[in-house]
PANU-6446 format. One line per 2 residues: for each residue x, y, z of N, C-alpha, C. Coordinates in nm, 2 decimals. Layout:
<nodes>
X/Y/Z/X/Y/Z/X/Y/Z | ...
</nodes>
This chain:
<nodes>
-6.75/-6.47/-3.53/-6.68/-6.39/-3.44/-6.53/-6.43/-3.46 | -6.44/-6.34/-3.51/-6.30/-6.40/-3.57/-6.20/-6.28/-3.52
-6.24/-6.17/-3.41/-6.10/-6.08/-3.37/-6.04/-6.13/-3.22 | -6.07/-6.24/-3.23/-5.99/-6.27/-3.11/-5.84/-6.31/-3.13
-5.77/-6.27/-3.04/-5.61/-6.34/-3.05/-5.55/-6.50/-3.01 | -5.68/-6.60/-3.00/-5.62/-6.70/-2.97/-5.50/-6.72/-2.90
-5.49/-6.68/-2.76/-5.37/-6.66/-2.65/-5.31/-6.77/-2.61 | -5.42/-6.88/-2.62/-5.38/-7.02/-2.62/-5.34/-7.12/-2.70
-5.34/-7.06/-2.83/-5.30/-7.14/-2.93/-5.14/-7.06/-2.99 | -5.12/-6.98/-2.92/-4.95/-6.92/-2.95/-4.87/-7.07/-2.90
-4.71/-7.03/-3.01/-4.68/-6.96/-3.10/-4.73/-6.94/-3.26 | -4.88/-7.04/-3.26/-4.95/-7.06/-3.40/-4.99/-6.94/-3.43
-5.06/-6.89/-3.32/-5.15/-6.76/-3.35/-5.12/-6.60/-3.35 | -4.93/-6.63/-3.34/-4.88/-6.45/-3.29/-4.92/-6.38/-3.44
-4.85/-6.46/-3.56/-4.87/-6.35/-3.70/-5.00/-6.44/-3.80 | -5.06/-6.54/-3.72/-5.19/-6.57/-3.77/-5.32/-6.60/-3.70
-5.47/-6.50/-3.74/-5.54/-6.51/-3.65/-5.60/-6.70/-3.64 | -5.69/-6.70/-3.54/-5.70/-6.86/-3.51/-5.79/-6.91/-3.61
-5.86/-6.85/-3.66/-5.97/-6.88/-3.76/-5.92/-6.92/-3.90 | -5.80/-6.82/-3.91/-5.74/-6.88/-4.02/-5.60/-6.99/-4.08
-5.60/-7.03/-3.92/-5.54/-7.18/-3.90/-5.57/-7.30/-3.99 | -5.46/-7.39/-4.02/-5.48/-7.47/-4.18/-5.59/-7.64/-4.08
-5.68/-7.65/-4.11/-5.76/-7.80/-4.07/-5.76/-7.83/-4.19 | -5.69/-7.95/-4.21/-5.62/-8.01/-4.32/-5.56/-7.91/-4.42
-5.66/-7.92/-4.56/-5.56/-7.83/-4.65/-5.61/-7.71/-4.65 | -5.69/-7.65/-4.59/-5.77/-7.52/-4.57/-5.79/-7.50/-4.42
-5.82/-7.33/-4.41/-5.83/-7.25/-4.34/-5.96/-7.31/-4.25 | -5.98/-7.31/-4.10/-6.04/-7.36/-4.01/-6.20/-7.27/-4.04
-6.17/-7.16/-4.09/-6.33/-7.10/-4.08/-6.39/-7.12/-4.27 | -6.28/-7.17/-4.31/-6.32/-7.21/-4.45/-6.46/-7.32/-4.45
-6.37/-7.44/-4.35/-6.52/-7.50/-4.31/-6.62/-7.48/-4.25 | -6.62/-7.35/-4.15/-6.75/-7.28/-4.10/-6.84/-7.23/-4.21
-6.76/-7.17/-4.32/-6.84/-7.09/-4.38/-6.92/-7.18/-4.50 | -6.87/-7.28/-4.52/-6.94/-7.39/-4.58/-7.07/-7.43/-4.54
-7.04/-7.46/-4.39/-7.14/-7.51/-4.33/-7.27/-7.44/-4.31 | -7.23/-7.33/-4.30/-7.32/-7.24/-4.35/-7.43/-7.17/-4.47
-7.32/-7.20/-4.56/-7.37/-7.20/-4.70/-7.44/-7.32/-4.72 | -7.43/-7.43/-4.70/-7.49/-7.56/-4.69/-7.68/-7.57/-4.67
-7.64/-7.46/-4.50/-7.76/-7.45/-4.46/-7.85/-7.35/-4.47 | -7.78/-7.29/-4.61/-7.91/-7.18/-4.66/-7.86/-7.02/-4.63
-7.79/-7.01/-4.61/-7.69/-6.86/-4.53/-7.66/-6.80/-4.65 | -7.69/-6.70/-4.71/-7.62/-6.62/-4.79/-7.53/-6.50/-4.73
-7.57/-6.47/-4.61/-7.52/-6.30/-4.62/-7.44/-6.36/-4.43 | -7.28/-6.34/-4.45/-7.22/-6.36/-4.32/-7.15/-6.18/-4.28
-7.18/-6.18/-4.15/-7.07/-6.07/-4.11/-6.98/-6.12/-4.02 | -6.85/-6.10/-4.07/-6.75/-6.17/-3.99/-6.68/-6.06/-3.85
-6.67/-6.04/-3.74/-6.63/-5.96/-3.69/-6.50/-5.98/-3.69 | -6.41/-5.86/-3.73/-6.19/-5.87/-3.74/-6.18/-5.79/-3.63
-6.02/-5.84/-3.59/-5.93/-5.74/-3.48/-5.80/-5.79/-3.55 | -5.74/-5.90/-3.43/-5.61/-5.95/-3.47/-5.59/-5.99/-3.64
-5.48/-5.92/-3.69/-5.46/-5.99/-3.85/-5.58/-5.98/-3.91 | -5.67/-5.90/-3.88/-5.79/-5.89/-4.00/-5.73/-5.90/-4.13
-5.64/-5.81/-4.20/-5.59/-5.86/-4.31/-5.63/-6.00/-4.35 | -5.54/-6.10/-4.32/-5.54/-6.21/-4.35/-5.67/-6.27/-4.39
-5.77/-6.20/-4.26/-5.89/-6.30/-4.29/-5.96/-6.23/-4.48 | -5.96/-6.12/-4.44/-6.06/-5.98/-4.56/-5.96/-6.05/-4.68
-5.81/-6.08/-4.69/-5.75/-6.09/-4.80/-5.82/-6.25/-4.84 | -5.83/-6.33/-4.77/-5.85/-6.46/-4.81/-5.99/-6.48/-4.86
-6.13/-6.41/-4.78/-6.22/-6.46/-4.78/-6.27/-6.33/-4.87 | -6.25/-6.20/-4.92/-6.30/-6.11/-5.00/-6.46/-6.08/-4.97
-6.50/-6.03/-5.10/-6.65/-6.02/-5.05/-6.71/-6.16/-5.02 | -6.63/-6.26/-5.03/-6.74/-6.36/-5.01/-6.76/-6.49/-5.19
-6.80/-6.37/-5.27/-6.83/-6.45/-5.39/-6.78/-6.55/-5.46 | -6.60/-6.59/-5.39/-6.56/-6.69/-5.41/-6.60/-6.82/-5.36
-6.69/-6.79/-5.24/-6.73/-6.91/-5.13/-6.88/-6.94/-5.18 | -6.91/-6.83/-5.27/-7.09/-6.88/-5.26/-7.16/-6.80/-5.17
-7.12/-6.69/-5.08/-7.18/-6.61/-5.03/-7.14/-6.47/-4.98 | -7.23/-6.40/-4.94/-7.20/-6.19/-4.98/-7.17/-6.20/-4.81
-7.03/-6.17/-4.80/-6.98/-6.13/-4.69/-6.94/-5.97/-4.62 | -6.95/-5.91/-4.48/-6.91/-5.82/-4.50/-6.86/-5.80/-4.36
-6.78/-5.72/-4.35/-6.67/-5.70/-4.20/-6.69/-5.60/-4.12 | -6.66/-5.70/-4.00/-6.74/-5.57/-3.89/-6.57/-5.53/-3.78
-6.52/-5.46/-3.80/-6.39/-5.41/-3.75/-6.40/-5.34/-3.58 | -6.35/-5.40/-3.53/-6.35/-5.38/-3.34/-6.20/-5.29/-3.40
-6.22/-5.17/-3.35/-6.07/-5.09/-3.30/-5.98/-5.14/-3.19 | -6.10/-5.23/-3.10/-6.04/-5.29/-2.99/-6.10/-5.39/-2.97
-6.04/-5.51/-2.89/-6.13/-5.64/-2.84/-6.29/-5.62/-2.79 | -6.39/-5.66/-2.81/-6.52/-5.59/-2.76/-6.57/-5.73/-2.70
-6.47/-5.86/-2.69/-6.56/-5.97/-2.64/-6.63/-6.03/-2.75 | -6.69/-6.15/-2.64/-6.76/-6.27/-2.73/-6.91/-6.18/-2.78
-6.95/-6.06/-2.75/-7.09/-6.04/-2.85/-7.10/-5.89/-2.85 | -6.98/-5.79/-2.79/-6.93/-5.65/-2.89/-6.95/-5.65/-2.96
-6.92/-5.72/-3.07/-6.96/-5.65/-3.22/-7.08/-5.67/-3.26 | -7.13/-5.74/-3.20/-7.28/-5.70/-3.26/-7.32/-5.60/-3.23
-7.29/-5.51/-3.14/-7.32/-5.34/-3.11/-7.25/-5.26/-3.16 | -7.18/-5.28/-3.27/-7.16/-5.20/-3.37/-7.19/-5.21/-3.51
-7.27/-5.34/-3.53/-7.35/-5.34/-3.63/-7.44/-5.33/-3.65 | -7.54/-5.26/-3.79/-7.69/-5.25/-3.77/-7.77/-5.37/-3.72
-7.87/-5.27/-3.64/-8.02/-5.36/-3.60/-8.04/-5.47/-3.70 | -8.04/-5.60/-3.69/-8.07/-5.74/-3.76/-8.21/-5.72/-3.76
-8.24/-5.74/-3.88/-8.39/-5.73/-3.89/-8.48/-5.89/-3.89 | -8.41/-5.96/-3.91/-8.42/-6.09/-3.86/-8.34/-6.18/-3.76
-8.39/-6.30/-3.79/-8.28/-6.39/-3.65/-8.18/-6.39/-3.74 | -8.07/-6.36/-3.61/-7.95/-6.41/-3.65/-7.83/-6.50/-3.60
-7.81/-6.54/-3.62/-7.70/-6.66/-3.61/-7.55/-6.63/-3.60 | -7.53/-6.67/-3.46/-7.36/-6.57/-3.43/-7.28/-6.75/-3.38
-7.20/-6.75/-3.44/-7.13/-6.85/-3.40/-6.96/-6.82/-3.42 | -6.88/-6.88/-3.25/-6.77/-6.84/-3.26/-6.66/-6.85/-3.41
-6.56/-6.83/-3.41/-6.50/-6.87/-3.56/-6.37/-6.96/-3.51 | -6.37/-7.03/-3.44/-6.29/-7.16/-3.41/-6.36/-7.27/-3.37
-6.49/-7.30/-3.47/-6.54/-7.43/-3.42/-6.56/-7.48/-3.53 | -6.56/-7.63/-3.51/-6.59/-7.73/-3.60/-6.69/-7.79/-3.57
-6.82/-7.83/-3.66/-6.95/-7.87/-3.60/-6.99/-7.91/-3.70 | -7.09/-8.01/-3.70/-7.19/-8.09/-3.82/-7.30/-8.03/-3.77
-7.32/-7.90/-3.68/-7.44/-7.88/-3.64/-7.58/-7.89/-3.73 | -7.71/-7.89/-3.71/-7.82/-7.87/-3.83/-7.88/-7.74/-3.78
-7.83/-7.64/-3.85/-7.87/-7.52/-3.84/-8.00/-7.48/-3.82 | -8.09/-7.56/-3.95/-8.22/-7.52/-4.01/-8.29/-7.62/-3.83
-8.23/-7.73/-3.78/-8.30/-7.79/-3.65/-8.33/-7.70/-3.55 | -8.18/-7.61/-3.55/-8.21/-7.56/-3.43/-8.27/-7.41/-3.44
-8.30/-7.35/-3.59/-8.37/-7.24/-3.60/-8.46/-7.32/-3.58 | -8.55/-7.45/-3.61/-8.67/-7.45/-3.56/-8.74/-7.50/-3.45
-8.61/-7.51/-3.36/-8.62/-7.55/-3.23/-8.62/-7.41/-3.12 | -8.58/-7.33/-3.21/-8.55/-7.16/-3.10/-8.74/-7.09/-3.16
-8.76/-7.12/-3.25/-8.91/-7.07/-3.27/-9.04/-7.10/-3.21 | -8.98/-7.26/-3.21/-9.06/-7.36/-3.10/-9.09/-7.30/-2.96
-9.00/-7.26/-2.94/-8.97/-7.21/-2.78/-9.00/-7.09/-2.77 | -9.03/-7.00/-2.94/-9.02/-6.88/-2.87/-8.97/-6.79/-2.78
-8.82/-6.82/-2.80/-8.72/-6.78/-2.76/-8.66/-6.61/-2.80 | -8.58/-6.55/-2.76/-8.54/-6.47/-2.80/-8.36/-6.48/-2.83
-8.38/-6.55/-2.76/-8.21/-6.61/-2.77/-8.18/-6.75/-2.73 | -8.12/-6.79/-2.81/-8.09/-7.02/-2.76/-7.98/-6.97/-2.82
-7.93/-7.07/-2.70/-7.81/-7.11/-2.74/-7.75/-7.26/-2.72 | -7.66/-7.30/-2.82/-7.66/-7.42/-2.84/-7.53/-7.48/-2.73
-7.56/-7.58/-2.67/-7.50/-7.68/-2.55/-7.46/-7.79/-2.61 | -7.32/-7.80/-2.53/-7.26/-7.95/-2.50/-7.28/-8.04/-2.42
-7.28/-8.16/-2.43/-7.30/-8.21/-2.31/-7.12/-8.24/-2.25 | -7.10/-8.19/-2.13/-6.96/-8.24/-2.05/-6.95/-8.31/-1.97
-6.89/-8.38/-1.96/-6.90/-8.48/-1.83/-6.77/-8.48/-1.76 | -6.73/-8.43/-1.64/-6.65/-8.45/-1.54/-6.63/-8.53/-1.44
-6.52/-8.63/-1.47/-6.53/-8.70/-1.36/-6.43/-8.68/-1.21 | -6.49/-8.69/-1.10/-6.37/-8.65/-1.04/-6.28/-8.77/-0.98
-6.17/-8.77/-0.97/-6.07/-8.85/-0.97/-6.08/-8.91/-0.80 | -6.16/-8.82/-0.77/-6.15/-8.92/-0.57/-6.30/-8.96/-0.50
-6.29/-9.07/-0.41/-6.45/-9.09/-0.34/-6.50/-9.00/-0.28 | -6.58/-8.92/-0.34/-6.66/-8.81/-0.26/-6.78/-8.86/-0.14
-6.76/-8.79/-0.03/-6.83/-8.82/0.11/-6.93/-8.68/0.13 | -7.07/-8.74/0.10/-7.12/-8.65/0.12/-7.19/-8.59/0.26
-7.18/-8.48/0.34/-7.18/-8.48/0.47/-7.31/-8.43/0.55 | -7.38/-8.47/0.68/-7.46/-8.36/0.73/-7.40/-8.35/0.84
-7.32/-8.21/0.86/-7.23/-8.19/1.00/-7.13/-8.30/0.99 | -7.12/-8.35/1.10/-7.00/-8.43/1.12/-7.05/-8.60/1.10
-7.21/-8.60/1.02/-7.24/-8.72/1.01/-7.21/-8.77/0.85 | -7.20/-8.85/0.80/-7.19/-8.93/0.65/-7.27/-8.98/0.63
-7.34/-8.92/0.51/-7.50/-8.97/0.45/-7.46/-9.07/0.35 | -7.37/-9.03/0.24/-7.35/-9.12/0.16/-7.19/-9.12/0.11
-7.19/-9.18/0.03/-7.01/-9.24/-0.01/-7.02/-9.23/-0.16 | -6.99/-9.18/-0.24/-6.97/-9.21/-0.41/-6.80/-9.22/-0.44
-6.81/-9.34/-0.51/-6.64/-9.33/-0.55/-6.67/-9.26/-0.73 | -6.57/-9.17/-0.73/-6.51/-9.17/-0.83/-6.66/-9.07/-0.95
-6.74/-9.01/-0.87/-6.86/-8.98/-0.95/-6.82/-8.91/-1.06 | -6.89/-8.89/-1.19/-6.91/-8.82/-1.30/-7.04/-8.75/-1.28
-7.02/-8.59/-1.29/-7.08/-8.49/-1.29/-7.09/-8.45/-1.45 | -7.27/-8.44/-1.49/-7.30/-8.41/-1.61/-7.34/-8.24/-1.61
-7.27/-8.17/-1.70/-7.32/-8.02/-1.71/-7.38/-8.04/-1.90 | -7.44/-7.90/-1.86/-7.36/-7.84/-2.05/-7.32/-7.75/-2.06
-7.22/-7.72/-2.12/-7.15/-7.63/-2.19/-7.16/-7.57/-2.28 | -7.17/-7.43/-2.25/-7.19/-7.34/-2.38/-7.10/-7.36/-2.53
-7.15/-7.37/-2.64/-7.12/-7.44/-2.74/-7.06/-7.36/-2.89 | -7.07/-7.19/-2.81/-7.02/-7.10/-2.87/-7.13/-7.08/-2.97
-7.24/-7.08/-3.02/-7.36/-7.12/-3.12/-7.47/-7.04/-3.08 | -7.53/-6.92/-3.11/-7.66/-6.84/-3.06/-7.72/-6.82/-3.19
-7.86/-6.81/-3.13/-7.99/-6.74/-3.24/-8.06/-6.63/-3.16 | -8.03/-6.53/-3.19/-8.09/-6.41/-3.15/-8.16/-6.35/-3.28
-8.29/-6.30/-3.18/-8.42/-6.22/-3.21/-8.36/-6.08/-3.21 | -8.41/-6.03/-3.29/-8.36/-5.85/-3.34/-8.39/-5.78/-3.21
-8.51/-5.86/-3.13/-8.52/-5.77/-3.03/-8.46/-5.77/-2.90 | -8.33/-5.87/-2.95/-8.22/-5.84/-2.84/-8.13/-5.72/-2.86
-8.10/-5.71/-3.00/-7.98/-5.63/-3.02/-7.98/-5.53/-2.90 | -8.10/-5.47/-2.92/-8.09/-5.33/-2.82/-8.07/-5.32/-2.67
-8.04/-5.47/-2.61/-7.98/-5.47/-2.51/-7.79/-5.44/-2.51 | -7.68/-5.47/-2.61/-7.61/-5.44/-2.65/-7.53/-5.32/-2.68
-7.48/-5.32/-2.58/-7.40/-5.15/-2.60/-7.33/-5.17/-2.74 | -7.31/-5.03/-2.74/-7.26/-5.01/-2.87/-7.12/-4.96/-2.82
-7.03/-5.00/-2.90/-6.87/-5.01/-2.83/-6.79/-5.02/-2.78 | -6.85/-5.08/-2.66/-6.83/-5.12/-2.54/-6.78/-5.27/-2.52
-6.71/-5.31/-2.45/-6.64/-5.50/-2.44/-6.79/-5.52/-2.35 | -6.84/-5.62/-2.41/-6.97/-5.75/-2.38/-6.95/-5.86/-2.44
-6.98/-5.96/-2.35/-6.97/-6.13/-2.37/-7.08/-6.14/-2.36 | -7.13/-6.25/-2.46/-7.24/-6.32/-2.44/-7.27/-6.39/-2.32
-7.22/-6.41/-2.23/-7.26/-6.43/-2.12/-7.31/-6.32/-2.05 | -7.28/-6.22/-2.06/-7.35/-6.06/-2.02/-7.47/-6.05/-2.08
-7.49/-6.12/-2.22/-7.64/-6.05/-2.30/-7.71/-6.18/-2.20 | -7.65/-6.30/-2.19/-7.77/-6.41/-2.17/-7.80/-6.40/-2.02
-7.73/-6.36/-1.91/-7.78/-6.28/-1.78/-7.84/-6.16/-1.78 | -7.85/-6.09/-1.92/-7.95/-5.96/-1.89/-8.04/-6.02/-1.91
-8.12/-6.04/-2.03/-8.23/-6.14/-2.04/-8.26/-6.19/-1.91 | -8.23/-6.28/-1.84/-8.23/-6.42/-1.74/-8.31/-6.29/-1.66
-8.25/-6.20/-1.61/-8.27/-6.10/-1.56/-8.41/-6.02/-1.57 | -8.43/-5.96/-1.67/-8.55/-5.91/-1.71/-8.66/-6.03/-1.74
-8.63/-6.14/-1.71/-8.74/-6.28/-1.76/-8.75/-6.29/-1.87 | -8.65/-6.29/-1.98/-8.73/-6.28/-2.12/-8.64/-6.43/-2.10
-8.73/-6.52/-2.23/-8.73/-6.66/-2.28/-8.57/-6.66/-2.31 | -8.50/-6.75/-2.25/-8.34/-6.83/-2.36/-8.37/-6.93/-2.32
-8.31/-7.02/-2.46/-8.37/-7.16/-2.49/-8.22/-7.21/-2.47 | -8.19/-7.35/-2.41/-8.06/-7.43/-2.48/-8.09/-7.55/-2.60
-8.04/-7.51/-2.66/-8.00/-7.64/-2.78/-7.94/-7.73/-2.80 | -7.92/-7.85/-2.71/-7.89/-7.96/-2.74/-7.78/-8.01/-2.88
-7.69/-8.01/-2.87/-7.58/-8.06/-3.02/-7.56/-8.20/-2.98 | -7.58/-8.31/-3.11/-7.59/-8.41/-3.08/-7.47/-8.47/-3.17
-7.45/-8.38/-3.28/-7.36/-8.43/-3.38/-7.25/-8.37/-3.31 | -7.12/-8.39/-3.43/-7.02/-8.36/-3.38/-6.95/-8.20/-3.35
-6.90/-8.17/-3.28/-6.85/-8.06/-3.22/-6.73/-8.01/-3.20 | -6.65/-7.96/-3.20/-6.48/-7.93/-3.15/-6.49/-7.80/-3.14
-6.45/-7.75/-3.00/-6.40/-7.60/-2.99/-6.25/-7.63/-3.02 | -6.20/-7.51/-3.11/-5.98/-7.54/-3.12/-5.97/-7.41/-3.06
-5.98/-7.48/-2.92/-5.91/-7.33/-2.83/-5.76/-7.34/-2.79 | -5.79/-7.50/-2.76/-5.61/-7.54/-2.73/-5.50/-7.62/-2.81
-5.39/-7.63/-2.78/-5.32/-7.69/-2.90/-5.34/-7.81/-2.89 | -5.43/-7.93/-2.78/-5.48/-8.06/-2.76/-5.59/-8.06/-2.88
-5.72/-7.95/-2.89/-5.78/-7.98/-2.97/-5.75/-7.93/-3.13 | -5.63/-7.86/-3.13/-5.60/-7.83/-3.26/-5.58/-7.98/-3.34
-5.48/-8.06/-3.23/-5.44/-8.19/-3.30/-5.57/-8.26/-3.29 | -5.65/-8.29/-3.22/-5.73/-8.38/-3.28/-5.84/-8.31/-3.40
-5.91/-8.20/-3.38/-5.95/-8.14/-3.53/-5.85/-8.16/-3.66 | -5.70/-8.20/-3.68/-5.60/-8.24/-3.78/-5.63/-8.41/-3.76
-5.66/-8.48/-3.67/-5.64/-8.60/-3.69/-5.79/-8.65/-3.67 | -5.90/-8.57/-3.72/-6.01/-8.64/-3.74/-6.05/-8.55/-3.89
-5.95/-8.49/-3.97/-5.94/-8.47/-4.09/-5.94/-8.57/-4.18 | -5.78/-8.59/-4.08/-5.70/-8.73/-4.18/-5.80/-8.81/-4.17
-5.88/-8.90/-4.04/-5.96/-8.98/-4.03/-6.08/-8.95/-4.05 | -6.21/-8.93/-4.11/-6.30/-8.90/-4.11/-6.43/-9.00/-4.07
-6.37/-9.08/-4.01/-6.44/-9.22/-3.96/-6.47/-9.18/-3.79 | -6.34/-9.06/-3.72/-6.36/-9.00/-3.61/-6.48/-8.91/-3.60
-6.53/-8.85/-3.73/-6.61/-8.71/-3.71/-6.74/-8.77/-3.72 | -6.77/-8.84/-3.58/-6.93/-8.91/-3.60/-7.07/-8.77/-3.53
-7.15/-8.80/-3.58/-7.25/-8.75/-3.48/-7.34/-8.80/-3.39
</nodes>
């Protein structure tokens, strides 16, 4: 997913899309698409908006990378899972992962962790931890049950990473702005199975110019990029 405008990463991102931002000496989705190729992927569709050019001129059909790519063009922003409703019915699982992340994920793990489940859609989680900065008082009415100084609150966070079953697509409007958060509450909705996936290795969303610099300084260092 690569037609987004990266709004957060301006002035980097006005005449270049975010995907194809330099992490070290190459383009940020240069390493997505490796990682991919690594894990057995031959055939990627990239979805363009902003500066498509740049991406279609760099990455071609693909055959320079090792695999048959082909481009799915939004006339307009359609959101985090739009363009899958303008592309054909996937006749198998498919694998949609945003195009500003960096990950050691194990692809082939979590395809056989979404089968396990019987899932129709997983999606893969972070683990986050928030701490809040003051002693929280927890209350009944005007009485005080307990006292926690300084608690850390464990969530997950969506990890930008899905495996969808063909027999989601047809929930997906076709042209229409949809976020994957819209596909994963229809489902939730109708009761059909979504699995989360656990990422244990390393991870970076580069949404902000904080994680741009450390994705550049765990290039230089590669002693940082543990799993």
């Amino acid at each position: 997913m690569a037609g987004g405008f990266g709004e957060r990463l301006r002035p980097l991102t006005e005449c270049t899309p975010k995907p194809m931002l330099p992490v070290g000496d190459r383009p940020l989705m240069e390493s997505i698409i490796d990682g991919l190729r690594a894990a057995g992927i031959e055939r990627v569709n990239i979805s363009v908006h902003h500066q498509s050019k740049k991406i279609t001129d760099h990455f071609g059909d693909g055959s320079n990378f090792g695999i048959n790519i082909n481009y799915v063009t939004e006339d307009r922003p359609l959101g985090t899972a739009g363009a899958l409703g303008i592309m054909d019915t996937p006749q198998e699982t498919l694998l949609v992962i945003n195009g500003d992340i960096l990950t050691q994920l194990d692809f082939r793990a979590m395809l056989k962790y979404h089968r396990e489940h019987n899932s129709e859609l997983t999606v893969a989680v972070q683990n986050y931890d928030l701490q809040v900065p003051y002693g929280v008082i927890e209350c009944d009415g005007p009485n005080v049950q307990r006292f926690i100084e300084k608690p850390v609150i464990k969530n997950f966070v969506n990890a930008g990473i899905y495996l969808l079953e063909p027999s989601v697509h047809q929930l997906i409007p076709n042209g229409e702005k949809f976020d994957m958060t819209d596909l994963i509450q229809r489902l939730l909705s109708q009761g059909r199975p979504v699995a989360a996936f656990p990422i244990h290795e390393y991870w970076l969303d580069i949404g902000r110019p904080e994680d741009y610099l450390e994705a550049q300084s765990n290039i230089k260092d590669p002693g940082q990029v543990t799993g």
